[in-house]
Backbone of each chain as ProteinMPNN parsed JSONL, in Angstrom:
{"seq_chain_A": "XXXXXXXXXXXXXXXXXXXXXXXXXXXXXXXXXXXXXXXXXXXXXXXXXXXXXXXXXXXXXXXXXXXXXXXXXXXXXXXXXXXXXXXXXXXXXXXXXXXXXXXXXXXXXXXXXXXXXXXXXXXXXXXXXX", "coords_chain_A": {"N_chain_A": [[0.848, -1.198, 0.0], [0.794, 2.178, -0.635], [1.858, 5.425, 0.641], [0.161, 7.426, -0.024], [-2.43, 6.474, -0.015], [-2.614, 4.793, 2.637], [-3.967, 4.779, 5.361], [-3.209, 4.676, 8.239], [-1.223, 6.623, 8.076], [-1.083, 9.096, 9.375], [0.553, 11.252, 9.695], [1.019, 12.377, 7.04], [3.352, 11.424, 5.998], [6.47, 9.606, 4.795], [8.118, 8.736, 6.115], [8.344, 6.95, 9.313], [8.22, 8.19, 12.775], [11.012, 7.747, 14.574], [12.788, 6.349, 17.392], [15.933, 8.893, 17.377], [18.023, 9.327, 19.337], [20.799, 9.245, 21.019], [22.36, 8.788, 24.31], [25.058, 10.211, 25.744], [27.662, 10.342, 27.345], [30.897, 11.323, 29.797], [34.299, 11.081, 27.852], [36.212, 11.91, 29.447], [36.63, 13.199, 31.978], [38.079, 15.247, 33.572], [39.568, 18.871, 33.868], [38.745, 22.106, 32.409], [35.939, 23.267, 33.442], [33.943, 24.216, 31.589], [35.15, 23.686, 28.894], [34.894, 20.729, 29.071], [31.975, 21.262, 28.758], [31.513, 22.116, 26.231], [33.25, 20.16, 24.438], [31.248, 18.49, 24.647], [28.899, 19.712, 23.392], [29.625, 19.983, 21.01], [30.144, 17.499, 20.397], [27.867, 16.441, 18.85], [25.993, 17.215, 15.96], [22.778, 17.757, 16.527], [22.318, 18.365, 19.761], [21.42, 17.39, 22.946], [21.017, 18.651, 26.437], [19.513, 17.072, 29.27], [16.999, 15.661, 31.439], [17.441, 12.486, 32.378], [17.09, 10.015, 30.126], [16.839, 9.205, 26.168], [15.243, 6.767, 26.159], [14.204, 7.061, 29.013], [12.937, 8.988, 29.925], [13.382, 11.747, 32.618], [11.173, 13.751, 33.159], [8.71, 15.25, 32.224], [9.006, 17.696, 30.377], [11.348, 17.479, 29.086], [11.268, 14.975, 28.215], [8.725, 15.685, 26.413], [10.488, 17.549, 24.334], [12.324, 15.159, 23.46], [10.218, 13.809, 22.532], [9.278, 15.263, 20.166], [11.739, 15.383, 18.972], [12.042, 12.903, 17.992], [9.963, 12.766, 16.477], [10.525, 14.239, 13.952], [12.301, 13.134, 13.14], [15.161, 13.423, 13.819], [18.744, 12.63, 13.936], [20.621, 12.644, 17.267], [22.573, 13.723, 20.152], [22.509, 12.841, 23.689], [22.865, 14.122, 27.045], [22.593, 13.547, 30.152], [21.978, 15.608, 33.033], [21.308, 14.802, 35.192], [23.377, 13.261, 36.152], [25.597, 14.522, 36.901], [26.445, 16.7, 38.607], [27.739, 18.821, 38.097], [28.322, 19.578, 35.992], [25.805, 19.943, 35.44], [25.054, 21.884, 37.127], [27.25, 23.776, 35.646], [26.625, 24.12, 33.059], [24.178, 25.82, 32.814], [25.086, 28.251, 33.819], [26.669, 28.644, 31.959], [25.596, 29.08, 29.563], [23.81, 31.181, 30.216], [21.52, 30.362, 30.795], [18.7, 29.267, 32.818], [17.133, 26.606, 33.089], [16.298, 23.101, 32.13], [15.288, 21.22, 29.742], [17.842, 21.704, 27.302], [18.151, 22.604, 24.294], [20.855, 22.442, 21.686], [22.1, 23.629, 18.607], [24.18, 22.883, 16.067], [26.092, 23.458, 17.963], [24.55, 26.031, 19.241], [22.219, 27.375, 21.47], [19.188, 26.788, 21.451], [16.967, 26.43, 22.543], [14.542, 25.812, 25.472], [11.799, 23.824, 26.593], [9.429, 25.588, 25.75], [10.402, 27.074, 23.776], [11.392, 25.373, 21.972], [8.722, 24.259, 21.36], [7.371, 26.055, 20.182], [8.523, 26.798, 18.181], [7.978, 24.398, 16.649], [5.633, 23.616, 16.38], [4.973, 26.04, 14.525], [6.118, 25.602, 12.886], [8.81, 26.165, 12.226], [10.849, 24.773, 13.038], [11.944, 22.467, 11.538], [13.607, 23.226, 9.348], [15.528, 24.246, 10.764], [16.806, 22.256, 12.061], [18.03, 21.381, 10.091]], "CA_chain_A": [[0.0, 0.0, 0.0], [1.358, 3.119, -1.446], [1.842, 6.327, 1.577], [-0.915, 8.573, -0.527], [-3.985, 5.647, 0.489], [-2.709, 4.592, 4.15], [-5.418, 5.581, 6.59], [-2.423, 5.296, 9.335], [0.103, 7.563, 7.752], [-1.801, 10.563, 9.237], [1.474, 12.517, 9.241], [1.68, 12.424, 5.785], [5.333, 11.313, 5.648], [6.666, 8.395, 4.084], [8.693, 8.732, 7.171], [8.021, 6.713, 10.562], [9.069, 8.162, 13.33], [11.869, 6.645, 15.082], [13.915, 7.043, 18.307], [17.659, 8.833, 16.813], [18.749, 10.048, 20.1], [21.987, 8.703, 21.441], [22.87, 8.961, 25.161], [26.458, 9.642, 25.794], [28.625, 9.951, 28.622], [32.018, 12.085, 29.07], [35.051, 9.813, 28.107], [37.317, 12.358, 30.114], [35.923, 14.259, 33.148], [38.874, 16.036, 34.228], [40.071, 19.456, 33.185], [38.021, 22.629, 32.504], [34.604, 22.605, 33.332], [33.421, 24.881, 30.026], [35.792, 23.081, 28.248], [34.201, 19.896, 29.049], [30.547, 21.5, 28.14], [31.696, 22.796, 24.834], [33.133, 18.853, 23.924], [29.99, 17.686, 24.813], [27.739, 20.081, 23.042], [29.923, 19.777, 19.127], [30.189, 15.934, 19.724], [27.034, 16.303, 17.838], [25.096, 18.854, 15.576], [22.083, 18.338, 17.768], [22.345, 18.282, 20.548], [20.389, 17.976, 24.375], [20.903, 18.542, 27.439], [18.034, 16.645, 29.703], [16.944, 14.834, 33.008], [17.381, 11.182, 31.908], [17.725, 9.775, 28.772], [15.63, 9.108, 25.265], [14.345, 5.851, 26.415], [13.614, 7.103, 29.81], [12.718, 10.769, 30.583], [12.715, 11.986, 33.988], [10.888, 14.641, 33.062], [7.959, 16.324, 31.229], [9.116, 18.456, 29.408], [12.766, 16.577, 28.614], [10.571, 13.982, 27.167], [8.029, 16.234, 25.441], [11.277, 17.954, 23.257], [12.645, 14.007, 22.513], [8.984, 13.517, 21.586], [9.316, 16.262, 18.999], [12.399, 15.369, 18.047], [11.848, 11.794, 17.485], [9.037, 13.139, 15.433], [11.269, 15.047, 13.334], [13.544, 11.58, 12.682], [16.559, 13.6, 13.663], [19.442, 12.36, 15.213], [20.74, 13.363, 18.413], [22.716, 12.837, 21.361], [21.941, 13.922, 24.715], [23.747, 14.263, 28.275], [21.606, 13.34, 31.37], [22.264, 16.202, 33.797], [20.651, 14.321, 36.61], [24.49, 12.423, 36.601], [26.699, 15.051, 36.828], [26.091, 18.296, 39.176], [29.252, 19.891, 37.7], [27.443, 19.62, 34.632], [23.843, 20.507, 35.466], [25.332, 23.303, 37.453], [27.673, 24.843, 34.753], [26.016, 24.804, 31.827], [23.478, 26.84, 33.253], [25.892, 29.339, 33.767], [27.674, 28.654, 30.206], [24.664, 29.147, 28.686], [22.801, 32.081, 30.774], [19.426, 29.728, 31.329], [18.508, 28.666, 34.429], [16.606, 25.447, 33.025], [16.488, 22.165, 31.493], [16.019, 20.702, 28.738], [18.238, 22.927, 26.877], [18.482, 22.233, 23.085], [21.929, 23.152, 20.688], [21.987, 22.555, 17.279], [25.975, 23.554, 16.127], [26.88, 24.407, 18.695], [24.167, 27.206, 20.006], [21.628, 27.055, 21.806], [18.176, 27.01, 20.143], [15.702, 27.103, 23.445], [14.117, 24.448, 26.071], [10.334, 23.139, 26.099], [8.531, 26.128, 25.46], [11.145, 27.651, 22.393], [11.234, 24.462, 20.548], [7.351, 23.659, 21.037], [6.588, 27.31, 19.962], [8.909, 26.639, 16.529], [7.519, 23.55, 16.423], [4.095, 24.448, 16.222], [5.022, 27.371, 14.207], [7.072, 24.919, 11.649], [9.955, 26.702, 12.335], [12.012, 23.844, 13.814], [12.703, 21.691, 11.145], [14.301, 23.592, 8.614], [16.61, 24.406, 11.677], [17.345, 20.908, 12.304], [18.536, 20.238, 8.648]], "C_chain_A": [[0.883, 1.248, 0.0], [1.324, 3.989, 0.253], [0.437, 6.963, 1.257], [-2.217, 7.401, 0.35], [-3.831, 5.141, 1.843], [-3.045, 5.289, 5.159], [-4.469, 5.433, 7.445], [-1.672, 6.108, 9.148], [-0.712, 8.921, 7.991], [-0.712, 11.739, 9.211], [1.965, 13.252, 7.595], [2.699, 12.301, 5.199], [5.412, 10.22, 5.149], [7.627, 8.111, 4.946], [7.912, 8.198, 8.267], [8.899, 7.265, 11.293], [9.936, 7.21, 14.701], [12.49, 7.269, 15.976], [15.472, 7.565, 17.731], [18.408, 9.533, 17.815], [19.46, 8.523, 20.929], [22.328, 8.993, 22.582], [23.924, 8.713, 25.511], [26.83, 10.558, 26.975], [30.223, 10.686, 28.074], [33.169, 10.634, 28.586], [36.013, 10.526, 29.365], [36.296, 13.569, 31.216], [36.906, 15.373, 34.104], [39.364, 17.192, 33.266], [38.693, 20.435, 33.042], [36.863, 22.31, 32.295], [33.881, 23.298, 32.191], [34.32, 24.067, 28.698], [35.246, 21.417, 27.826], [32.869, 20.398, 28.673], [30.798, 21.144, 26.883], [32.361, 21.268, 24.096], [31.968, 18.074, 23.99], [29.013, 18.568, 23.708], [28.428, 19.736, 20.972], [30.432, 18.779, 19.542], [28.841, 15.891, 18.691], [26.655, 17.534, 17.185], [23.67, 18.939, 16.181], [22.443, 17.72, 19.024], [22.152, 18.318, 22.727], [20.876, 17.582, 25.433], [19.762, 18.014, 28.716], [18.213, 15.804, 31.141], [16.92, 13.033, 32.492], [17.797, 10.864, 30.3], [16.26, 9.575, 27.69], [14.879, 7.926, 25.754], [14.319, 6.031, 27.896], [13.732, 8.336, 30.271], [12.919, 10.588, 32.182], [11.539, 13.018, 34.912], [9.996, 15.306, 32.234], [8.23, 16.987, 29.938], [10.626, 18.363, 28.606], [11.963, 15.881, 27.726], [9.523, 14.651, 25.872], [9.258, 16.885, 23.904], [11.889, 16.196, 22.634], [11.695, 13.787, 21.964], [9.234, 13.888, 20.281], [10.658, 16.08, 17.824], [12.768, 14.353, 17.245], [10.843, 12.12, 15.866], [9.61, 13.688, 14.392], [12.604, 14.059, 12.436], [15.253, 12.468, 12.591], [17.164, 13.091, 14.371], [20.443, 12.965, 15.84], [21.642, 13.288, 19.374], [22.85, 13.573, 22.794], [22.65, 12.963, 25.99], [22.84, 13.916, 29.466], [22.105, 14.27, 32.224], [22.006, 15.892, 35.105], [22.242, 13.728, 36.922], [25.153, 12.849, 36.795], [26.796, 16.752, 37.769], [27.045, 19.197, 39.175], [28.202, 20.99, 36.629], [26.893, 20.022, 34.807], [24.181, 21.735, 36.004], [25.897, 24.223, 36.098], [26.777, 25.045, 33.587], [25.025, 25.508, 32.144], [24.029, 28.406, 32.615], [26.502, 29.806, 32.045], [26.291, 28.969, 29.467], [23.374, 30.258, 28.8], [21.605, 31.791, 30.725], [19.741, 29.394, 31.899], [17.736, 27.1, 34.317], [16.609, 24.77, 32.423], [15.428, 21.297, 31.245], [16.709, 22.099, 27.915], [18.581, 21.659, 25.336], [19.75, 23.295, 22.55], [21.924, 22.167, 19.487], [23.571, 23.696, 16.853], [26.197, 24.474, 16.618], [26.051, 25.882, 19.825], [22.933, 26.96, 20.278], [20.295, 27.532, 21.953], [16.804, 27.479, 21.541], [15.952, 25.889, 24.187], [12.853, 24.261, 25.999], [10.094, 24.084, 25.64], [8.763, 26.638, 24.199], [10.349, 26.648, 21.667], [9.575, 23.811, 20.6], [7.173, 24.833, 20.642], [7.421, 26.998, 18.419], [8.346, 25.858, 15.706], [6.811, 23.479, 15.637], [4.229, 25.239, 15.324], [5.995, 26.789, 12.731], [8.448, 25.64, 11.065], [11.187, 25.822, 12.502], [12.956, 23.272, 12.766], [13.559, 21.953, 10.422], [15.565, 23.788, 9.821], [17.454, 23.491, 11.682], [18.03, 20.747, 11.278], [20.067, 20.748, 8.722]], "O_chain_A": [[1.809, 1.208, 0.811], [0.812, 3.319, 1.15], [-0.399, 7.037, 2.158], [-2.777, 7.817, 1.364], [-4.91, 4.98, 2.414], [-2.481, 6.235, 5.707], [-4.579, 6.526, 8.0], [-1.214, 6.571, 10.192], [-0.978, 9.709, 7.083], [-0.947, 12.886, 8.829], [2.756, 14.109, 7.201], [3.051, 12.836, 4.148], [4.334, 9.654, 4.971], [8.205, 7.068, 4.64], [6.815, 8.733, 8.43], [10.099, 7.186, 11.028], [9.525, 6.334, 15.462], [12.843, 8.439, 15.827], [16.286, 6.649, 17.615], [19.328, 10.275, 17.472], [19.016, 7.422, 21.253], [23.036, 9.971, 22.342], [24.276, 7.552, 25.716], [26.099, 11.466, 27.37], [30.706, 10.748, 26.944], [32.936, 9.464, 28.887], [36.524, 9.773, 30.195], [35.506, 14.48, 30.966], [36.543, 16.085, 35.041], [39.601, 16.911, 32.091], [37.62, 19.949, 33.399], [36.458, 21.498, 31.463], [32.933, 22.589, 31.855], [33.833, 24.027, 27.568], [35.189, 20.961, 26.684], [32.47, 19.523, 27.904], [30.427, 20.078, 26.392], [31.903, 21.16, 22.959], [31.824, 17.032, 23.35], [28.252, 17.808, 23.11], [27.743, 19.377, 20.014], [31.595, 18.784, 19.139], [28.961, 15.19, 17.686], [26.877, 18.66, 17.63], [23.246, 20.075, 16.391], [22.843, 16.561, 19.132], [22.675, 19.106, 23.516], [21.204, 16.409, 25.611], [19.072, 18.973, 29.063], [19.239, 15.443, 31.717], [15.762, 12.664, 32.293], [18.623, 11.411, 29.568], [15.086, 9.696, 28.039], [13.665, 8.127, 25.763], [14.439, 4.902, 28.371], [14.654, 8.683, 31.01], [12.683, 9.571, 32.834], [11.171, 13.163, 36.078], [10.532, 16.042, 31.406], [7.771, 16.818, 28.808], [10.933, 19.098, 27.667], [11.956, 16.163, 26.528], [9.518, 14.256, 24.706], [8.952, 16.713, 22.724], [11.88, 16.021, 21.416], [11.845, 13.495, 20.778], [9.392, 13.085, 19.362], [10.753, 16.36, 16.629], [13.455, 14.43, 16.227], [11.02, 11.803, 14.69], [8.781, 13.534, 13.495], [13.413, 14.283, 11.536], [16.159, 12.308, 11.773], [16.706, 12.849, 15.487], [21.173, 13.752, 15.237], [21.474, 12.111, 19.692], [23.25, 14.73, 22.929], [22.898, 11.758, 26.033], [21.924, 14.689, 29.185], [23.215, 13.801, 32.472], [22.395, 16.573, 36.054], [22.44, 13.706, 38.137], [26.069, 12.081, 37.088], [27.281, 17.767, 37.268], [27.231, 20.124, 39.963], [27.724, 22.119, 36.514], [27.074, 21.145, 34.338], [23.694, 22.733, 35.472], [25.244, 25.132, 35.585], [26.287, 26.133, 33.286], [24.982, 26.257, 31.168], [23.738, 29.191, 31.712], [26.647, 30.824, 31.368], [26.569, 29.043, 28.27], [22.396, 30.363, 28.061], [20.676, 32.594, 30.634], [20.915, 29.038, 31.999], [17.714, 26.407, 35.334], [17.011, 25.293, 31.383], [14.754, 20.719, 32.097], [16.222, 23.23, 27.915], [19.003, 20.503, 25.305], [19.791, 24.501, 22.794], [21.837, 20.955, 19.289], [23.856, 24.83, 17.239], [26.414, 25.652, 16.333], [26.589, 26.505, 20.74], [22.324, 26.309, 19.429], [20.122, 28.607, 22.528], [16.024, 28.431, 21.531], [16.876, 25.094, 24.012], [12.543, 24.686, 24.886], [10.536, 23.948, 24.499], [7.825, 26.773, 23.413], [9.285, 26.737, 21.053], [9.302, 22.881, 19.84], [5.954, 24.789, 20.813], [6.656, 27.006, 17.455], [8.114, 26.084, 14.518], [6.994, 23.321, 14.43], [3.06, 25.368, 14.96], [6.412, 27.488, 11.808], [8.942, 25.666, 9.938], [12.325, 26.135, 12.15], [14.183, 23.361, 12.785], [14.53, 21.198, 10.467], [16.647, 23.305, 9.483], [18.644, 23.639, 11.405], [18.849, 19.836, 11.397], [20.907, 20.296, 7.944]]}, "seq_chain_B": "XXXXXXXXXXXXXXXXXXXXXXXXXXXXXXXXXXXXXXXXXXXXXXXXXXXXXXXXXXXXXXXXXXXXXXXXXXXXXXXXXXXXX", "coords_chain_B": {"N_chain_B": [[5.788, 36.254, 45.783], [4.423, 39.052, 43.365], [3.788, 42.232, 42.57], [1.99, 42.902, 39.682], [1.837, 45.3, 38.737], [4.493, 46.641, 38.591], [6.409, 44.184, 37.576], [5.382, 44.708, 35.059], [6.345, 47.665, 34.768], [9.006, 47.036, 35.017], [9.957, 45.496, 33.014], [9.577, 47.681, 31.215], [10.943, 50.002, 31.652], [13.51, 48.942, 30.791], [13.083, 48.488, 27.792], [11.853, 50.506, 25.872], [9.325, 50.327, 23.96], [7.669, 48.333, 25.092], [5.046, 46.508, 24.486], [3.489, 45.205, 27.952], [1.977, 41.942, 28.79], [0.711, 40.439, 32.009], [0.218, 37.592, 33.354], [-1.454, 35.662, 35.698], [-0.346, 32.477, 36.723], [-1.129, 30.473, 38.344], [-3.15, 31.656, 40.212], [-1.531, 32.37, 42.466], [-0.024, 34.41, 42.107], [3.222, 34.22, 41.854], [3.985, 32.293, 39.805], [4.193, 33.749, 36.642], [3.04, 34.115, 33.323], [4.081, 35.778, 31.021], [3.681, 38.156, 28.234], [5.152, 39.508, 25.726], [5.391, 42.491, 23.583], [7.464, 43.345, 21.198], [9.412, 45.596, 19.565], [12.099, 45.795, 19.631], [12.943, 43.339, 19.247], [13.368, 42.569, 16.959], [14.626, 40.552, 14.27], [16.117, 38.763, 16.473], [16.718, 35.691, 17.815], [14.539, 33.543, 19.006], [15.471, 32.613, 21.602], [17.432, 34.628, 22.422], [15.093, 36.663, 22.358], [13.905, 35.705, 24.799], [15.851, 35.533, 26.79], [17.031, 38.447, 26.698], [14.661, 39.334, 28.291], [14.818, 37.579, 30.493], [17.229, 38.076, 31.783], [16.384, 40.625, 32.485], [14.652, 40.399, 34.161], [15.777, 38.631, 36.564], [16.609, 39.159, 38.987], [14.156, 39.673, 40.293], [13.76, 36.825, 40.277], [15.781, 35.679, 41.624], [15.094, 36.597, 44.136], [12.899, 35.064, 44.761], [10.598, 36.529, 44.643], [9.129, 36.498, 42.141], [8.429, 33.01, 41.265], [8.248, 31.219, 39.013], [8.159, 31.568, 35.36], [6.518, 32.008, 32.497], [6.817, 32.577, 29.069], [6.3, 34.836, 26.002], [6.893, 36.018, 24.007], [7.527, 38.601, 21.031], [7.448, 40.317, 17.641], [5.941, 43.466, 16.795], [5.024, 43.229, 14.072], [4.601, 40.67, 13.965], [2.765, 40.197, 15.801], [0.924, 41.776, 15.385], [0.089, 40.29, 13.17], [-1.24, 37.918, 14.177], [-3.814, 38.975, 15.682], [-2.727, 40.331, 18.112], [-2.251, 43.052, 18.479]], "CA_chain_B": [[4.58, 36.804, 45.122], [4.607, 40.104, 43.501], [2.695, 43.204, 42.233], [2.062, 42.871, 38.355], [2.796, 46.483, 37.214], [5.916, 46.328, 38.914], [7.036, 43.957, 36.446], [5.396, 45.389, 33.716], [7.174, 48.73, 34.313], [10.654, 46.873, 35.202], [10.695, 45.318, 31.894], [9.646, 48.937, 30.611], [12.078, 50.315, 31.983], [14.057, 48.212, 29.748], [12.344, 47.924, 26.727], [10.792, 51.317, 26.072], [8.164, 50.174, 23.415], [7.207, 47.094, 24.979], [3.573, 46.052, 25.401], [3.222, 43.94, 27.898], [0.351, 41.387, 29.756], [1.097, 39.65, 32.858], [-0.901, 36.273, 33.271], [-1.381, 34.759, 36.844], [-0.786, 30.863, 35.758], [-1.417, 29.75, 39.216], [-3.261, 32.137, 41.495], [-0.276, 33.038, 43.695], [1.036, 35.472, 41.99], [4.61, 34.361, 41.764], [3.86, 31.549, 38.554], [3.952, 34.298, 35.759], [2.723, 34.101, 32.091], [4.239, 37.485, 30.412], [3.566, 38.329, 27.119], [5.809, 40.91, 25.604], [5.433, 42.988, 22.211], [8.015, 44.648, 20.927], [10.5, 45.408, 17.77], [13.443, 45.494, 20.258], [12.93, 41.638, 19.431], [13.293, 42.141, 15.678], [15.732, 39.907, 13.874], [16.745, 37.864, 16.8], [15.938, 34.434, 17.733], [13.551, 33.145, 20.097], [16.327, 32.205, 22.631], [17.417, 35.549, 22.785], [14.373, 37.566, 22.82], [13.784, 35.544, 25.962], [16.671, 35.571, 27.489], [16.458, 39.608, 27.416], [13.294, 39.431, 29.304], [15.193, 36.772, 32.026], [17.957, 39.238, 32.418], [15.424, 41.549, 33.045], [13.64, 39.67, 35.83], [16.871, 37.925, 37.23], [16.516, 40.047, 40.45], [12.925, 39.273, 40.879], [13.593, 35.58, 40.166], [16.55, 35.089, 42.593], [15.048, 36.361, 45.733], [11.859, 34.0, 44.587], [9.401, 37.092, 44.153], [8.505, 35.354, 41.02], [8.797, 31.338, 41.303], [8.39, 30.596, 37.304], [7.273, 32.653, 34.446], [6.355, 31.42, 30.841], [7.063, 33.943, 28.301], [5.85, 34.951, 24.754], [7.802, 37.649, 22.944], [7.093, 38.786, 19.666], [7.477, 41.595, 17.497], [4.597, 44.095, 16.651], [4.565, 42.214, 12.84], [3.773, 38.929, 14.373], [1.686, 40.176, 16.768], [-0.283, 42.002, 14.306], [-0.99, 38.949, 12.033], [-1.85, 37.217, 15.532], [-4.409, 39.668, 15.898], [-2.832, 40.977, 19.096], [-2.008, 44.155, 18.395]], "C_chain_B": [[5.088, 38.356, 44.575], [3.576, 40.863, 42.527], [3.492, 43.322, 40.553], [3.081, 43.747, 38.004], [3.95, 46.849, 37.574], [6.663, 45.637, 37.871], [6.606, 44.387, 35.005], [6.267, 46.8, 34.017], [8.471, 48.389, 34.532], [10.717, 46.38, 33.667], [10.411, 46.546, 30.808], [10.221, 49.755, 30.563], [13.431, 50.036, 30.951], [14.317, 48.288, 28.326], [11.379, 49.006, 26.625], [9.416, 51.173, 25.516], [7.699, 49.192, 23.82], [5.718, 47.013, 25.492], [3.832, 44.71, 26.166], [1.94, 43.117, 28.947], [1.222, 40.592, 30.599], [-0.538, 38.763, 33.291], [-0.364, 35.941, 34.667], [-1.462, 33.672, 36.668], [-1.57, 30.275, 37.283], [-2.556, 29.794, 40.467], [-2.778, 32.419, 42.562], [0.129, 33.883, 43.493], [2.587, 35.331, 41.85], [4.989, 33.125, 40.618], [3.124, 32.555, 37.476], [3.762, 33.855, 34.265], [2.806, 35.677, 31.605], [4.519, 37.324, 29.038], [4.172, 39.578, 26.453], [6.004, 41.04, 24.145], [6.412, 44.09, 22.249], [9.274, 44.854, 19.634], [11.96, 45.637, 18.255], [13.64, 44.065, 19.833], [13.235, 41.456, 17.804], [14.583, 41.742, 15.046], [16.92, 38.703, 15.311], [15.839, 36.48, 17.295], [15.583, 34.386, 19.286], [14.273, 33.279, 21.193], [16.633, 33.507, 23.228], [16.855, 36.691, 23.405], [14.276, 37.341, 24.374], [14.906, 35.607, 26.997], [17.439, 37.452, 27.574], [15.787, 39.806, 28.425], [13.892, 38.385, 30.602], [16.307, 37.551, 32.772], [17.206, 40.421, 33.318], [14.652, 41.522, 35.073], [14.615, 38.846, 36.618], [16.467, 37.962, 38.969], [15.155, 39.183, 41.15], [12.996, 37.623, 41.091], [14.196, 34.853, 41.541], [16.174, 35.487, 43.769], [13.346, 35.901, 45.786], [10.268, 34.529, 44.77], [8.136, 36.266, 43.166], [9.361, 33.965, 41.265], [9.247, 30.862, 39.841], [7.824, 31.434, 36.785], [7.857, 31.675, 33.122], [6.495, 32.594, 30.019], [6.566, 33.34, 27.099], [6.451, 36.237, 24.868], [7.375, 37.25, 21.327], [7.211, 40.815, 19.325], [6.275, 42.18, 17.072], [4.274, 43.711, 15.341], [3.767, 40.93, 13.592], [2.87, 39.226, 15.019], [0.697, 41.015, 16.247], [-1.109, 41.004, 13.937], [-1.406, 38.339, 12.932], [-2.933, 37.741, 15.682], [-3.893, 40.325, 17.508], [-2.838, 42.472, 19.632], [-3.284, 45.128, 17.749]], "O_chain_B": [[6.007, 38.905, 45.181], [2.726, 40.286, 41.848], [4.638, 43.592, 40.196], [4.198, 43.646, 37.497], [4.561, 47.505, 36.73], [7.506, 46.273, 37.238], [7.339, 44.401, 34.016], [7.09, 46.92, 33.11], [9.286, 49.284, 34.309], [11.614, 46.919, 33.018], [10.906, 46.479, 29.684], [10.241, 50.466, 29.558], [14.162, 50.911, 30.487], [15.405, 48.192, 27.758], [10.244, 48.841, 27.074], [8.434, 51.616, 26.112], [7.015, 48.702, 22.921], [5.302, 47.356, 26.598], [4.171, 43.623, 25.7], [1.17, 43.723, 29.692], [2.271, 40.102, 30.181], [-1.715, 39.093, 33.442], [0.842, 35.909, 34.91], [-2.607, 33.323, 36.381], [-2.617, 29.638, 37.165], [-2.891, 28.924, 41.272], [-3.426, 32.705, 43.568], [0.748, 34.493, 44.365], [3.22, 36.38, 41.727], [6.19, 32.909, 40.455], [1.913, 32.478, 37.269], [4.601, 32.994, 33.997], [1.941, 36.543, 31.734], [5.382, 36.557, 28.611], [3.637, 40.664, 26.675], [6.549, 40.179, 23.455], [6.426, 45.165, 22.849], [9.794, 43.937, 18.998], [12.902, 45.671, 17.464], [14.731, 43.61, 20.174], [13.341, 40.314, 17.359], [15.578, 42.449, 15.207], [17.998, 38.138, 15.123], [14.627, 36.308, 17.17], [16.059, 34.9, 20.298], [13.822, 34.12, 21.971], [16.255, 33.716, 24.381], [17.295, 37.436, 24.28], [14.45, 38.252, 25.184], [14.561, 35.764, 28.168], [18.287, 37.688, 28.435], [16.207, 40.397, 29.42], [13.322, 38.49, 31.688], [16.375, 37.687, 33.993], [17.434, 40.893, 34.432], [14.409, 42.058, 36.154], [14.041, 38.263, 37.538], [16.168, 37.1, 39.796], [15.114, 38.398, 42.098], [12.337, 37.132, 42.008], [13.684, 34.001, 42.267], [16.739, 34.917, 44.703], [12.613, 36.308, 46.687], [9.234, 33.88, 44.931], [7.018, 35.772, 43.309], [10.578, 33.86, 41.412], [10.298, 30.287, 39.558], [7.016, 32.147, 37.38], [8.872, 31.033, 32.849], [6.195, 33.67, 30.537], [6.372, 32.147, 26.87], [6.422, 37.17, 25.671], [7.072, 36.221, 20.723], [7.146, 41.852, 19.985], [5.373, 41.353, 16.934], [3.056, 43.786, 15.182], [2.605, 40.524, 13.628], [1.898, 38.479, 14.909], [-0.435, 40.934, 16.725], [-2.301, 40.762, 14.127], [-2.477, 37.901, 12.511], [-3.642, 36.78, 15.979], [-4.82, 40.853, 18.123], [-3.229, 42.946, 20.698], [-3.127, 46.341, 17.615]]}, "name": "protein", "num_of_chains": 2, "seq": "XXXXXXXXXXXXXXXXXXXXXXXXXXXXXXXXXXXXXXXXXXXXXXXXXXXXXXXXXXXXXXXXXXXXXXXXXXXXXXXXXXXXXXXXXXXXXXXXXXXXXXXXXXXXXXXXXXXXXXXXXXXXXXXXXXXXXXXXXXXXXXXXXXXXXXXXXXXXXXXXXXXXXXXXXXXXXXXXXXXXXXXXXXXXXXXXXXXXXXXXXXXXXXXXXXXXXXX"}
């Protein structure tokens, strides 16, 4: 059955979406702590900061942006801040927001729930993503 | 908790053209919904506009006046075709 006649393909994509987020871990934890952000955030071109991981949120609105970005079939890889209170502390700071999930796509940093559901919505996001 | 037009005139203060609405999300008074129009916001991205408006309210945030606030920024284009303006 073709995409155009499948009564489930209500997204209209010829795309399913699929989990493409990657949870990774530092290899090296010693040595500046912005220094360590900034390897973590251009190991990928997107890239999230979040309370848990893609296959297990800890969090609302962590999970609502993997939702979105599952939806979006991009891939990803994202930091759990719940493991690291260097981490969860600095980037704060490195990044002048106070909250998390924090999305970067090369390198800069695009919003957290309410940004990327307002681009979303607003079909702003994906061209971003590409 | 704190008194609305307080923060509407601190981020006016700011931001001379800005319209803006303050939303009570919770009934306490210190879970804000602020809505801010203005063409100080034009040409930058979302992240930014808001993170003006958190600079703004830093003060109020850190001695826990305000608890949380949701924001909407926009410039007086968008918020035209929105009908808000």
């Amino acid at each position: 059955m073709s995409n155009d006649n499948n009564p489930f393909n209500i997204l209209g994509s010829d795309k399913v979406p699929q989990p493409g987020g990657k949870a990774v871990q530092e290899e090296n934890k010693t040595g500046d702590l912005n220094d360590r952000i900034k390897n973590l955030i251009s190991s990928s071109k997107i890239f999230l900061f979040m309370k848990g991981n893609p296959e297990m949120p800890q969090c609302g609105f962590s999970a609502n942006v993997i939702g979105i970005l599952n939806a979006m079939n991009a891939n990803y890889s994202t930091f759990d801040i719940l493991s690291d209170m260097d981490i969860r502390q600095g980037v704060k700071e490195f990044s002048n927001w106070p909250t998390y999930p924090q999305l970067y796509v090369n390198g800069q940093l695009v919003g957290g729930n309410d940004i990327i559901m307002e681009m979303y919505e607003a079909g702003e996001l994906e061209s971003f993503l590409k | 908790m704190v008194d609305f037009s307080t923060v509407e005139s601190l981020i006016k203060s700011h931001i001379e053209d800005a319209v803006v609405n303050v939303t009570d999300l919770t009934g306490t008074q210190d879970h804000l919904g602020i809505m801010i129009i203005s063409d100080a916001f034009m040409g930058k991205m979302l992240i930014q506009q808001h993170q003006m408006i958190m600079d703004i309210l830093k003060e109020k945030l850190g001695t826990n006046e305000i608890h949380a606030v949701q924001l909407k920024t926009m410039t007086k284009e968008k918020a035209k075709a929105q009908g808000l303006l």
